[in-house]
C-alpha positions in Angstrom: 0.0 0.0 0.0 2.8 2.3 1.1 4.7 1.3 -2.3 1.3 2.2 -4.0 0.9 5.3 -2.0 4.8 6.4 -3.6 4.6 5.7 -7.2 1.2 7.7 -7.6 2.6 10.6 -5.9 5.8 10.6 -7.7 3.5 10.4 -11.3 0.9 12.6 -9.7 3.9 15.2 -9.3 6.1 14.5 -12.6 7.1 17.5 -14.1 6.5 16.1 -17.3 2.8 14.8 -16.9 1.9 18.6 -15.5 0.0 20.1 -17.9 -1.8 23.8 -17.9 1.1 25.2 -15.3 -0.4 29.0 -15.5 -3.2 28.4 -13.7 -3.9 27.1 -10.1 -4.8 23.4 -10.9 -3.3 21.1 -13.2 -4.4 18.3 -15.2 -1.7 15.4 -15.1 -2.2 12.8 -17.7 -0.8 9.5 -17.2 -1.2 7.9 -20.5 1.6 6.3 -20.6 1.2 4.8 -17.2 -0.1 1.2 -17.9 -0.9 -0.4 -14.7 -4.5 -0.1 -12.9 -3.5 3.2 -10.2 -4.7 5.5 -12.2 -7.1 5.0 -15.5 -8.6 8.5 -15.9 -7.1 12.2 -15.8 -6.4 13.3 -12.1 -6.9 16.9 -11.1 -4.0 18.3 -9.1 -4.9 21.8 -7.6 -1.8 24.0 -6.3 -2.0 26.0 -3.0 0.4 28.7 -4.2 0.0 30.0 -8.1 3.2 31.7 -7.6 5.0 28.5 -7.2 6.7 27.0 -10.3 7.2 23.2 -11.1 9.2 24.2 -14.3 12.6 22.4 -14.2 15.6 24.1 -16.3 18.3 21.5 -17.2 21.7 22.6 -18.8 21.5 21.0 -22.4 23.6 17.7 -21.8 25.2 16.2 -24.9 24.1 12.4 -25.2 27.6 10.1 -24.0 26.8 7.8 -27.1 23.9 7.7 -29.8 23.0 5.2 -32.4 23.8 6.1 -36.0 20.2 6.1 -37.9 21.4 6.4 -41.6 24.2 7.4 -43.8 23.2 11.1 -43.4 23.0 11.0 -39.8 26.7 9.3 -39.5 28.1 11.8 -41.8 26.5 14.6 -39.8 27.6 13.1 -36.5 31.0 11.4 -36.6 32.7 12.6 -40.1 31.4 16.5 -39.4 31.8 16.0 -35.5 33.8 18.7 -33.8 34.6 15.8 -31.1 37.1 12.8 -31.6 34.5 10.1 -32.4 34.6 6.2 -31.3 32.6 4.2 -33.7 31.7 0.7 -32.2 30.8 -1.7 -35.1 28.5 -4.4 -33.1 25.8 -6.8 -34.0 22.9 -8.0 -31.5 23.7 -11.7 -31.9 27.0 -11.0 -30.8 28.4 -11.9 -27.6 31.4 -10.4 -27.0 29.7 -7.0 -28.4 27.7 -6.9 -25.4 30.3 -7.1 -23.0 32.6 -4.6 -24.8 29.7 -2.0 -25.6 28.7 -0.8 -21.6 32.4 -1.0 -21.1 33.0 1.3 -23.7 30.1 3.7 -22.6 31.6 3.8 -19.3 35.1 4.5 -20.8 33.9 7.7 -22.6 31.6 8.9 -19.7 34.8 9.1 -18.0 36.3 11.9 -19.9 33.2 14.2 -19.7 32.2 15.5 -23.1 35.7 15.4 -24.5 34.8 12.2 -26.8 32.0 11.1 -28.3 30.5 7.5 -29.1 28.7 6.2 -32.3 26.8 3.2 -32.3 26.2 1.0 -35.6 24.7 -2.1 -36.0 26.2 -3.9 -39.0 22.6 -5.8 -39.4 20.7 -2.4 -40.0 23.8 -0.6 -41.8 25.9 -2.7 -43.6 27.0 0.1 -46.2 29.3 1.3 -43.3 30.5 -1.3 -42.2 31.7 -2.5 -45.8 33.4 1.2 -45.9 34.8 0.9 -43.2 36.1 -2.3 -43.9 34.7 -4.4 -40.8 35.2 -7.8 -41.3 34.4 -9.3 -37.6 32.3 -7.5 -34.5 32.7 -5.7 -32.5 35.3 -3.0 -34.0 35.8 0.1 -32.9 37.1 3.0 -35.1 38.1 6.4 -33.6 38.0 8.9 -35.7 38.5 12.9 -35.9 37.4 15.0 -38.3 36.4 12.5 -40.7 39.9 10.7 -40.9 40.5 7.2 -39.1 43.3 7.3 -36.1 42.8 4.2 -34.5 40.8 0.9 -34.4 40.5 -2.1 -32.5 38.8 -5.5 -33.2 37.2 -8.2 -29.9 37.5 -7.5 -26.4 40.0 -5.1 -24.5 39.6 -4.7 -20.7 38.6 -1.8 -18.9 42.1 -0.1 -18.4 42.6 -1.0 -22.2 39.7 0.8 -23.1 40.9 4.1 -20.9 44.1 4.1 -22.5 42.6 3.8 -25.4 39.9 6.6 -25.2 43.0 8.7 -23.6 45.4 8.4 -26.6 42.6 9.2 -29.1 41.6 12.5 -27.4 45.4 13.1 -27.2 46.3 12.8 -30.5 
């Protein structure tokens, strides 16, 4: 009941389910909230007007993104102001899974200085035949369209650091 009690209050208050903010009660919609807590519209009413639920956040530049099409990689990685690490990866493949968080985790580390591309051969195997990938995962870096490093399999986490390091150094 208590669990219950939390989740509807946490919806009930979402910044992003507020609708109407200007006046003094809100409509909060949860739509996308499938279970049986709430099934119509609830009506939230405010005891100060004055009081803002608007939440400013600094724009935050995405750690890594998945390339959607030949336009979107060009405009991405080959235009990218950013040192780029492409990882060349497939969903039936193992050792992709265990090297993809790892790399994530590698680039969070150095805090906007490098950015990640995602492609799955499967969905874009253009790229991957340009890029000359034979075997998943690979992983390309790149800056300013040209190619400065690559890898092919597994490499552990301190690997990965030094290999995130030298390609923002370069």
């Amino acid at each position: 009941m208590a669990h219950r009690f939390l989740l509807r209050r946490i919806w009930t208050f979402s910044v992003k389910d507020v609708r109407c903010l200007p006046s003094s009660t809100a409509t909060v919609s949860c739509s996308s909230f499938s279970t049986s807590l709430h099934s119509a519209p609830i009506r939230v009413s405010f005891l100060a007007q004055s009081r803002s639920l608007a939440v400013s956040h600094p724009p935050r530049r995405a750690v890594s993104f998945n390339v959607q099409d030949q336009e979107d990689f060009t405009e991405r990685v080959i235009n990218s102001d950013l040192p780029v690490l492409i990882d060349f990866h497939a969903q039936w493949c193992g050792p992709c899974k265990i090297l993809g968080p790892r790399l994530e985790k590698a680039v969070a580390k150095q805090k906007g200085r490098v950015a990640m591309a995602k492609v799955d051969i499967d969905d874009h195997t253009d790229l991957a035949i340009e890029y000359g990938v034979s075997a998943v995962p690979t992983v390309i870096a790149m800056r300013g369209g040209d190619i400065i490093d690559r890898f092919v399999g597994i490499k552990d986490d301190d690997q990965l650091d030094s290999f995130v390091s030298k390609v923002i150094g370069q």
